[in-house]
LOTORLUM-81605 format. One line per field, with one value per residue: residue number from 1; x, y, z of N, C-alpha, C in turn; residue in one letter. Coordinates in steps of 0.2 Angstrom, whole numbers, plus 5000, padded with zeros to 4 digits. Example, Ala and Ser with C-alpha at 12.3 -4.5 7.8 and 13.67 -1.06 7.14 Angstrom:
2
num = 1  2 .
n.c1 = 5066  5064 .
n.c2 = 4972  4989 .
n.c3 = 5039  5035 .
ca.c1 = 5062  5068 .
ca.c2 = 4978  4995 .
ca.c3 = 5039  5036 .
c.c1 = 5066  5064 .
c.c2 = 4984  5000 .
c.c3 = 5039  5039 .
residu = A  S .
//
This chain:
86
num = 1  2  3  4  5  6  7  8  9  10  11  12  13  14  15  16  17  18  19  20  21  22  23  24  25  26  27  28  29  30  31  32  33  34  35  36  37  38  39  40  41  42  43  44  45  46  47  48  49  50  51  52  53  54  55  56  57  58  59  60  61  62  63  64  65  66  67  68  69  70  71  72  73  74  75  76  77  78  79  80  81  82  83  84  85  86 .
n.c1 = 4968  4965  4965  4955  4945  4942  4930  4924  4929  4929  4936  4944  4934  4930  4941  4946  4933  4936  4947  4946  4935  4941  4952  4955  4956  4948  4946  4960  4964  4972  4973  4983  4986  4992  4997  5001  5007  5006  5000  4989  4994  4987  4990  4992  4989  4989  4983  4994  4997  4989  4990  4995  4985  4979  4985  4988  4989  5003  5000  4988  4976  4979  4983  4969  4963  4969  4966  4952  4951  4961  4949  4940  4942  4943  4931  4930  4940  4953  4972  4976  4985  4992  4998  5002  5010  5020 .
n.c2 = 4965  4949  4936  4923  4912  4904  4904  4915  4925  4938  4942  4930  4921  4928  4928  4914  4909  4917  4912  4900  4898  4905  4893  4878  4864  4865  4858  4858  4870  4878  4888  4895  4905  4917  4927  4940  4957  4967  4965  4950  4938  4930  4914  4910  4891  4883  4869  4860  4869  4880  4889  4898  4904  4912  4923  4929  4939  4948  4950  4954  4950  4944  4952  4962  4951  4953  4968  4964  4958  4964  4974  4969  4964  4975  4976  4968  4976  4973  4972  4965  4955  4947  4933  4924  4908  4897 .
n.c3 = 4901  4895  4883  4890  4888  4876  4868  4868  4866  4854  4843  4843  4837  4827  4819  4818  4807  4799  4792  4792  4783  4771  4766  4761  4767  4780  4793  4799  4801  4816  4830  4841  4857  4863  4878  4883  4894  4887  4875  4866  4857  4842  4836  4820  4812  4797  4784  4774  4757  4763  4764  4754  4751  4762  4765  4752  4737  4737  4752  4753  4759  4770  4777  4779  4785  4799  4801  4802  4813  4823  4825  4830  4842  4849  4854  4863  4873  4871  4866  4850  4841  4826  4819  4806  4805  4796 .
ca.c1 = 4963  4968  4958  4953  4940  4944  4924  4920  4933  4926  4942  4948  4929  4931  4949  4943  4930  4936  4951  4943  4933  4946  4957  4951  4951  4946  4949  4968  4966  4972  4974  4986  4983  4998  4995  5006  5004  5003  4994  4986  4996  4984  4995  4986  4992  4985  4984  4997  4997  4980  4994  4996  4977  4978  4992  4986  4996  5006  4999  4982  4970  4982  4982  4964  4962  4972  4961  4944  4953  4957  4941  4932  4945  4941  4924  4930  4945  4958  4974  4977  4994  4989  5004  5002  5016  5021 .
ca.c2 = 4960  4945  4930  4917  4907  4908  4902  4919  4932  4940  4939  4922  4919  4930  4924  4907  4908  4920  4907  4892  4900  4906  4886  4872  4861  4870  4856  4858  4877  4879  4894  4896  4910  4919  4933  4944  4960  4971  4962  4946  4936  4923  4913  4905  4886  4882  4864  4860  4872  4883  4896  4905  4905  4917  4927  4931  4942  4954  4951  4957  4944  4943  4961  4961  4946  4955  4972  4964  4955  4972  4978  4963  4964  4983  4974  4965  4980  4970  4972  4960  4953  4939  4929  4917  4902  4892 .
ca.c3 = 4899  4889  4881  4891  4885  4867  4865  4871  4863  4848  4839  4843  4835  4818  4815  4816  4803  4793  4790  4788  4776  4766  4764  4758  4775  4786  4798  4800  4804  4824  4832  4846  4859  4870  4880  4890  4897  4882  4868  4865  4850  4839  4829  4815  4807  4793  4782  4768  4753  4762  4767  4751  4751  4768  4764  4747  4733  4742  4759  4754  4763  4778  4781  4779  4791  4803  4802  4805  4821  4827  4825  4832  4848  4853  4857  4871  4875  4866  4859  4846  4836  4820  4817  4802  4805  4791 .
c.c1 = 4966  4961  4962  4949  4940  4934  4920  4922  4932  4931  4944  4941  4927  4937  4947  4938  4930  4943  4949  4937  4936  4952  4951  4950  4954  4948  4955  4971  4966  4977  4977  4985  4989  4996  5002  5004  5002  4997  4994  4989  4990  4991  4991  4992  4987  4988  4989  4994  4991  4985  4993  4989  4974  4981  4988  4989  4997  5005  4993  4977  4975  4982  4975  4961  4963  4968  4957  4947  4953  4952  4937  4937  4943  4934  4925  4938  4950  4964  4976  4984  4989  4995  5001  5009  5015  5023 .
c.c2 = 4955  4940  4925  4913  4909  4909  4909  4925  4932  4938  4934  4922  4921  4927  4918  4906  4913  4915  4902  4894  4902  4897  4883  4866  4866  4866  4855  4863  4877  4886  4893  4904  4913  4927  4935  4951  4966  4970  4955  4943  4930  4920  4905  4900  4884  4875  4864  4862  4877  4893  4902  4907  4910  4922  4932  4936  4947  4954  4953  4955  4945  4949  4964  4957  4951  4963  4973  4961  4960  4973  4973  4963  4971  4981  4971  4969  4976  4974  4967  4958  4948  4940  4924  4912  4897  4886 .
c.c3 = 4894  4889  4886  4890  4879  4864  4864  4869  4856  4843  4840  4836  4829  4816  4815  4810  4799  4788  4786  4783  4768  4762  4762  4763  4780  4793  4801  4802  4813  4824  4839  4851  4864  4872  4884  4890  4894  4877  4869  4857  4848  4833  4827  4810  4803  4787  4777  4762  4753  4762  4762  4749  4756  4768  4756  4744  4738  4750  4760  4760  4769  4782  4782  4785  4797  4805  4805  4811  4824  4828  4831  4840  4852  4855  4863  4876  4876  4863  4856  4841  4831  4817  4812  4803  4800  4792 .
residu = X  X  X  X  X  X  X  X  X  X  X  X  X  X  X  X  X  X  X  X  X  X  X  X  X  X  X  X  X  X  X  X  X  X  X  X  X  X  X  X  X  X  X  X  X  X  X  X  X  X  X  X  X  X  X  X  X  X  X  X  X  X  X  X  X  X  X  X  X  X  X  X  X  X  X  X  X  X  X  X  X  X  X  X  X  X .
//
């Protein structure tokens, strides 16, 4: 199973809003979607200087981010990846 309509995949639909919740424009946040036959990568951009604002000390936020995705993918029988890209 992979995402296709991102409108409709639980994890596209958390990692989008738990992002742009975390920066300061929200507007700049896009998420890319690649699938293949294992897992499902998101890979998250984010605006100038929101990055260290996702990542947060040591990695905390971004591993955080990345847990609740999990979770929220096993709802539509998902495996998921979260990639931040700088």
């Amino acid at each position: 199973m992979s995402i296709e309509n991102n409108e409709t995949s639980h994890a596209y639909n958390v990692l989008e809003h738990i992002v742009k919740s975390v920066v300061e424009k929200p507007d700049e946040v896009e998420i890319q979607v690649e699938n293949n036959e294992k897992e499902t990568t998101l890979s998250v951009k984010v605006g100038d200087g929101d990055m260290g604002r996702v990542i947060g000390r040591r990695g905390r936020i971004a591993n955080a981010i990345r847990t609740v995705t999990r979770a929220a993918a096993v709802r539509d029988g998902l495996t998921i990846s979260v990639e931040f890209i700088d």
